[in-house]
N, C-alpha and C positions, 0 to 999 in steps of 0.2 A: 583818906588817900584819894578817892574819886574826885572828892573837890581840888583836892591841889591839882589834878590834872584838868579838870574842868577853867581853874583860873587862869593856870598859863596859857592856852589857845581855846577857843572857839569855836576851832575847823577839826579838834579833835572829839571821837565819839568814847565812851566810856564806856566799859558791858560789865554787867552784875549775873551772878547766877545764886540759884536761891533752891532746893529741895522742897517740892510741894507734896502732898495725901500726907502729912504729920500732924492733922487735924485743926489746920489753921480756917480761919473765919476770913468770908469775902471783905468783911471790913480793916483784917488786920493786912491784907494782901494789897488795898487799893492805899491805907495809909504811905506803905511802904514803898508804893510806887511813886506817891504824890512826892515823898521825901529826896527818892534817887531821880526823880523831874526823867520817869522813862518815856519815850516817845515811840518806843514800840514793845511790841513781845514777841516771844519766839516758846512756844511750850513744846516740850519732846517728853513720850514717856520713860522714864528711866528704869521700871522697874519688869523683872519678868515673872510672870505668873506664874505659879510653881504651886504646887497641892499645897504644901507646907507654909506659905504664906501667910499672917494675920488678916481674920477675916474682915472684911468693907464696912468699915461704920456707917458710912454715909457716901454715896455716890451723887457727884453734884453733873449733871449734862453741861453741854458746852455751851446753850444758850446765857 
C-alpha cells in the first residue's frame, strides 16, 4: 500500500510505525529500513516500567 501511494506523487511523504525491544537484530532493523527507502526516524519509548515487566535481555545504548 506504501508503494501505491509513493507512485501516484512524489511530493507526498509516507510514515510506517514498527514496535521495537521484541528482540529484533540491528541487521533485521536496517534491512527494513533500506526496503521502506526511510529518510528519517523518530524513536519514542512506548513502554512503562512496572516491577512486573519481563526482565531486559539485552540493553543496546543509543550510540
Amino acid at each position: 500500500m506504501l508503494q501505491q501511494v509513493k507512485d501516484k506523487t512524489q511530493d507526498m511523504f509516507t510514515k510506517s510505525g514498527l514496535m521495537l525491544g521484541l528482540g529484533e537484530q540491528e541487521e533485521e532493523l536496517t534491512r527494513l529500513w533500506r526496503i521502506l527507502g526511510v529518510r528519517g526516524l523518530t524513536f519514542c519509548l512506548g513502554t512503562v516500567l512496572v516491577k512486573d515487566n519481563t526482565d531486559v535481555n539485552r540493553y543496546v545504548t543509543p550510540e
